[in-house]
Backbone as CSV, one residue per row, in Angstrom:
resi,resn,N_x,N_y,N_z,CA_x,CA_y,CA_z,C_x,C_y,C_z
1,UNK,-77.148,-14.504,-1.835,-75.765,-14.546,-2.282,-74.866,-14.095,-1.141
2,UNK,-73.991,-14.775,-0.382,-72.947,-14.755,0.256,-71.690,-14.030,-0.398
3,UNK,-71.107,-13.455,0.984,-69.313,-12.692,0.998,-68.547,-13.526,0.802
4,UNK,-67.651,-14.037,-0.712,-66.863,-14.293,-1.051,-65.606,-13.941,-0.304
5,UNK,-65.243,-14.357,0.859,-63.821,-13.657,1.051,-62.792,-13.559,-0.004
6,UNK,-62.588,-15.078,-0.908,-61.071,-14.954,-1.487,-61.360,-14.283,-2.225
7,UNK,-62.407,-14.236,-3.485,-63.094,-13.466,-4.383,-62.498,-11.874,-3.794
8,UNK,-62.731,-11.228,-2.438,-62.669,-9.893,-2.028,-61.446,-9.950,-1.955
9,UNK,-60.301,-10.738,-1.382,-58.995,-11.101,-0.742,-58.176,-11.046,-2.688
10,UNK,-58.384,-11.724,-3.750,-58.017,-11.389,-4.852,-58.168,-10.159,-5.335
11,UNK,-59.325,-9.502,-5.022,-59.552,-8.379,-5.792,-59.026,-6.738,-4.653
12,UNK,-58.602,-7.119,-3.724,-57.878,-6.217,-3.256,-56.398,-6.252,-3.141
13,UNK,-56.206,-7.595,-3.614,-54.581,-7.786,-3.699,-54.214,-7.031,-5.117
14,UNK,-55.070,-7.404,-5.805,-55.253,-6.550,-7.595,-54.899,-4.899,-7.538
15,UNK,-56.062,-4.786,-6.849,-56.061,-3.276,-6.649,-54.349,-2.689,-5.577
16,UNK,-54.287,-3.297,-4.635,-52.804,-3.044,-4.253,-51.737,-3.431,-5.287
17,UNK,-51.472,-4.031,-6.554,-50.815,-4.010,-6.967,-50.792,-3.293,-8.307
18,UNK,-52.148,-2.639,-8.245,-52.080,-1.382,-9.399,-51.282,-0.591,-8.739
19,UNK,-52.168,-0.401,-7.115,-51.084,1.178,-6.755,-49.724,1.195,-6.900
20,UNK,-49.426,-0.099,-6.498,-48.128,-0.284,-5.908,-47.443,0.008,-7.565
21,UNK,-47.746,-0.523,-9.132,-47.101,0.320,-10.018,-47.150,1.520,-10.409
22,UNK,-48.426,2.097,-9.934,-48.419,3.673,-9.686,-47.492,4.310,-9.047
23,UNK,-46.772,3.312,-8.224,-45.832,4.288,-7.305,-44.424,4.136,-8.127
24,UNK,-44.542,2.857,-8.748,-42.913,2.785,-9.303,-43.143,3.528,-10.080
25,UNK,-44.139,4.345,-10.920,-43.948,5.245,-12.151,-43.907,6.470,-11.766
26,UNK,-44.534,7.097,-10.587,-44.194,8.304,-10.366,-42.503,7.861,-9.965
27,UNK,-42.220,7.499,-9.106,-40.683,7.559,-8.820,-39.992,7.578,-10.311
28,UNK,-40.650,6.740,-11.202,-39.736,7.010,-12.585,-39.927,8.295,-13.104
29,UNK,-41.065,8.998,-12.939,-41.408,10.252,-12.898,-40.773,11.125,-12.231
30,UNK,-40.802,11.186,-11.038,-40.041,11.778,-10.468,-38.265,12.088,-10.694
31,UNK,-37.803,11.083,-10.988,-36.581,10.900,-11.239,-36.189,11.835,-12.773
32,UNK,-37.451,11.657,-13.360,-36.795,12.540,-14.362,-37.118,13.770,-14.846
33,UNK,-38.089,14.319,-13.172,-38.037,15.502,-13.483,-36.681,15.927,-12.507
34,UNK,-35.959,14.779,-11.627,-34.970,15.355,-11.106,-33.806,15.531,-11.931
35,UNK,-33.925,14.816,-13.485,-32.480,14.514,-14.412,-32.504,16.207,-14.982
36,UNK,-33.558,16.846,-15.582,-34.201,17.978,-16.325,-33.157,18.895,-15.118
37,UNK,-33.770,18.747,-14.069,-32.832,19.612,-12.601,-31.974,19.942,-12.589
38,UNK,-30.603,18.687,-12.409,-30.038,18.605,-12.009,-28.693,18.404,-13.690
39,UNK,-29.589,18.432,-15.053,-28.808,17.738,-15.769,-29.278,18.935,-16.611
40,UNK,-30.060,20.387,-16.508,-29.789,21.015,-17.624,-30.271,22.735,-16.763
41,UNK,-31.127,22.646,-15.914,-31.539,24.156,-15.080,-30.476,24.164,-14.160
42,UNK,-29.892,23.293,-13.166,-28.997,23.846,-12.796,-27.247,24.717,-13.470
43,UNK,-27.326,23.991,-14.580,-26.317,24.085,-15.280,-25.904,25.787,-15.755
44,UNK,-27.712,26.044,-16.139,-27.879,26.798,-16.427,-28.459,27.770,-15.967
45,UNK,-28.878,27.801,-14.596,-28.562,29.198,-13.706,-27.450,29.467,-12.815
46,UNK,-26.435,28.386,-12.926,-25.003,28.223,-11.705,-23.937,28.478,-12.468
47,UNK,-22.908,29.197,-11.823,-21.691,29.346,-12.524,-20.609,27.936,-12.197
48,UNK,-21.585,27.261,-13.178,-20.439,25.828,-12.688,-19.889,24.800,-13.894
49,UNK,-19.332,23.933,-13.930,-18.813,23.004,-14.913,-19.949,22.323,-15.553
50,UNK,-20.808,22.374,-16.763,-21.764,21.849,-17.114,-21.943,20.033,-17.272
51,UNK,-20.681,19.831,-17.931,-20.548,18.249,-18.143,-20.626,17.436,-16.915
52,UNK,-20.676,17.746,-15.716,-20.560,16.814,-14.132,-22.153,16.981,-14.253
53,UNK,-22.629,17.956,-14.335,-23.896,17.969,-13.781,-25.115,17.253,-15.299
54,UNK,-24.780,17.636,-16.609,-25.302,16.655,-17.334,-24.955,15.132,-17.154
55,UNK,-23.646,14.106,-16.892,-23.507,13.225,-16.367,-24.746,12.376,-15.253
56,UNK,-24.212,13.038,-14.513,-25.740,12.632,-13.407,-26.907,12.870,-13.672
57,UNK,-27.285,14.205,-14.036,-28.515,13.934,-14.993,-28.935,13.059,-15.401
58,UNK,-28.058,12.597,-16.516,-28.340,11.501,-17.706,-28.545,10.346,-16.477
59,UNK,-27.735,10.384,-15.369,-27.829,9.090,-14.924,-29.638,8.638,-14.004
60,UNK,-30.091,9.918,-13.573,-31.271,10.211,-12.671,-32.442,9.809,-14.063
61,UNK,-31.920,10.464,-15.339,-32.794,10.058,-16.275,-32.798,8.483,-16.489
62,UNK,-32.078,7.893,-16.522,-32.002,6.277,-16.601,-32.575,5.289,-15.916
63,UNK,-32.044,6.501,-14.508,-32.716,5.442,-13.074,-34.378,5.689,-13.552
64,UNK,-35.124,6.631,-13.884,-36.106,6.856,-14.069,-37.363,6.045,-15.159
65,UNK,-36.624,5.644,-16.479,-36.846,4.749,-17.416,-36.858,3.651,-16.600
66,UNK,-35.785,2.952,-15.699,-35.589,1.689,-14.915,-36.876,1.637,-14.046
67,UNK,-37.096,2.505,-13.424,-38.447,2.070,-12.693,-39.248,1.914,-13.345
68,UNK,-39.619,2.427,-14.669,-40.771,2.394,-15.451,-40.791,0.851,-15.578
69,UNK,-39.462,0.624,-16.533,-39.661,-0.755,-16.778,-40.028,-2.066,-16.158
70,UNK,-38.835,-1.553,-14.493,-39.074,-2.880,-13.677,-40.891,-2.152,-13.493
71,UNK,-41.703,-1.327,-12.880,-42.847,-1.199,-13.124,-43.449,-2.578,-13.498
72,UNK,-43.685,-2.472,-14.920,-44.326,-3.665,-16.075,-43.833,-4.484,-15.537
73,UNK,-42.798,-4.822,-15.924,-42.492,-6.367,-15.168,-42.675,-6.835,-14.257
74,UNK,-42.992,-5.775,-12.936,-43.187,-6.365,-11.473,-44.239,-6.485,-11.942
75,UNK,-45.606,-5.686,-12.357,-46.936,-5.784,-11.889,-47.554,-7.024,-12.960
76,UNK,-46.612,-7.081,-14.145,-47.036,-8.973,-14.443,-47.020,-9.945,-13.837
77,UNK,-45.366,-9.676,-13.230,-45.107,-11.047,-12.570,-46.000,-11.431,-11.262
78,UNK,-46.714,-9.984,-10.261,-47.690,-10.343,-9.260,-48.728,-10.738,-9.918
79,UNK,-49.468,-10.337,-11.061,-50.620,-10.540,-11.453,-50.795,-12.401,-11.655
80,UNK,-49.405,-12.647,-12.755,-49.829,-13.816,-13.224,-49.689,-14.843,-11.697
81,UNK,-49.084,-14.331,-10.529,-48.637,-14.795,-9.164,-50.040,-15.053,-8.530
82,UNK,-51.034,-13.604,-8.836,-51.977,-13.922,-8.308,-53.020,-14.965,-8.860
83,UNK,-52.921,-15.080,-10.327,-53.711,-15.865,-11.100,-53.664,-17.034,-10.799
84,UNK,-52.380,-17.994,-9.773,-51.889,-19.319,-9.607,-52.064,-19.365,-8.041
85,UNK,-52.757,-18.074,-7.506,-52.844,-18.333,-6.054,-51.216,-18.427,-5.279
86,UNK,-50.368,-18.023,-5.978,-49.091,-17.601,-5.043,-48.340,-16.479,-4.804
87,UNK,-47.069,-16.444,-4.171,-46.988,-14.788,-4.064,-45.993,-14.827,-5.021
88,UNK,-45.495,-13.416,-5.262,-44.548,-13.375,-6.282,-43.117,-12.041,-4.978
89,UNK,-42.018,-12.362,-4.501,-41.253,-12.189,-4.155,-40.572,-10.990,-5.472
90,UNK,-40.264,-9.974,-5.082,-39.398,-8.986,-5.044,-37.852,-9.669,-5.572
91,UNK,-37.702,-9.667,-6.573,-35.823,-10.260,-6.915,-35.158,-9.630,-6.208
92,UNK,-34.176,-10.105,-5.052,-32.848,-9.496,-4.560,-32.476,-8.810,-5.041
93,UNK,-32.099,-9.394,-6.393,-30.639,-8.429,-7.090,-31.580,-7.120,-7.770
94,UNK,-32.728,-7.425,-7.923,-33.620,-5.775,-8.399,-33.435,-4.824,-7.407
95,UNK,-34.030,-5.376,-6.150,-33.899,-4.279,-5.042,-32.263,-3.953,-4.981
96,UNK,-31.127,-5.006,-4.797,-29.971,-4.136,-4.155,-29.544,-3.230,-5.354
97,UNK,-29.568,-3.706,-6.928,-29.310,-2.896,-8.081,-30.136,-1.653,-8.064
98,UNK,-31.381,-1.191,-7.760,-31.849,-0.077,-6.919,-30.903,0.402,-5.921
99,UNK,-30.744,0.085,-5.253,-30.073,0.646,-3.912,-28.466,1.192,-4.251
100,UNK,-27.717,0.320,-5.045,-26.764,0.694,-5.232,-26.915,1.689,-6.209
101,UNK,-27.696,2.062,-7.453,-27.884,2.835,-8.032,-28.222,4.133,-7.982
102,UNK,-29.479,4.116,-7.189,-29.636,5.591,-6.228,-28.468,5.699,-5.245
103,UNK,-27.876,4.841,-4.624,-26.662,5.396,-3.516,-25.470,6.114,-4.741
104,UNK,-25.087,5.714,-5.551,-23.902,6.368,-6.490,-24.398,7.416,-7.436
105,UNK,-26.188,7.452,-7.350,-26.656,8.870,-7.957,-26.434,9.755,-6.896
106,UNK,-26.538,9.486,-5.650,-26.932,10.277,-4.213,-25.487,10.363,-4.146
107,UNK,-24.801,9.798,-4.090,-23.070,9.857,-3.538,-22.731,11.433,-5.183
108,UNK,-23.051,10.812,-5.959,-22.963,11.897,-7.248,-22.798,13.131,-7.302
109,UNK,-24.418,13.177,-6.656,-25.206,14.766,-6.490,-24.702,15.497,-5.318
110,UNK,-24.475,14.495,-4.595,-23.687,15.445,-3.045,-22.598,15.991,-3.079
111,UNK,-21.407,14.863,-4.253,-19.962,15.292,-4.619,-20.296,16.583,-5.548
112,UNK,-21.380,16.574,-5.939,-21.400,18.213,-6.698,-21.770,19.542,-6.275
113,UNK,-22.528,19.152,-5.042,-23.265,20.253,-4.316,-21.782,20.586,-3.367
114,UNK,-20.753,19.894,-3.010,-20.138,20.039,-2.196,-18.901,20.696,-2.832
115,UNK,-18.423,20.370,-4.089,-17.017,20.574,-5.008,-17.041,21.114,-5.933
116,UNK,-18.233,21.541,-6.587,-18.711,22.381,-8.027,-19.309,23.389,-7.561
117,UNK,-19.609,23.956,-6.320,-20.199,25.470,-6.186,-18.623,26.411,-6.305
């Protein structure tokens, strides 16, 4: 019995695209242990305006659900990509709606660290 390359070449593209939703879920993970942070312990060891900092919270909590979701959806859309032997491309507007989203959480959190102490 002979080395299947594509056979090996499928089944490591598989396995890279488990990790690769492993990673969007910790980041959704992550994100909401940064909402808990930033949206109810800081609030509550700082002498500061509570409602700015639950705001963003809520918003770090959202971004966090969002990765979960796009998650599932990316790692279908590669799977069934891989099932047809093609690739499956990253949506534009997912990535820049990421980007702009964390930039106005990040623009957020900085306007608070800088104007609410």
């Amino acid at each position: 019995m002979g080395f299947d390359e594509t056979k090996d070449a499928t089944r490591r593209t598989r396995l890279a695209n488990e990790r690769t939703y492993l990673a969007w879920w910790r980041t959704g993970l992550t994100c909401l242990a940064v909402s808990v942070g930033v949206g109810r312990i800081v609030p509550g060891i700082a002498n500061v305006t509570n409602w700015p900092y639950q705001v963003i919270g809520v918003g770090y909590g959202v971004f966090g659900i969002a990765f979960m979701v796009l998650a599932h959806l990316r790692v279908r859309t590669v799977e069934r990509a891989v099932d047809r032997g093609d690739f499956a491309r990253l949506d534009e507007r997912v990535s820049v709606g990421l980007l702009v989203s964390g930039g106005v959480l990040g623009i957020g959190t900085i306007a608070l660290i800088l104007f609410e102490s």
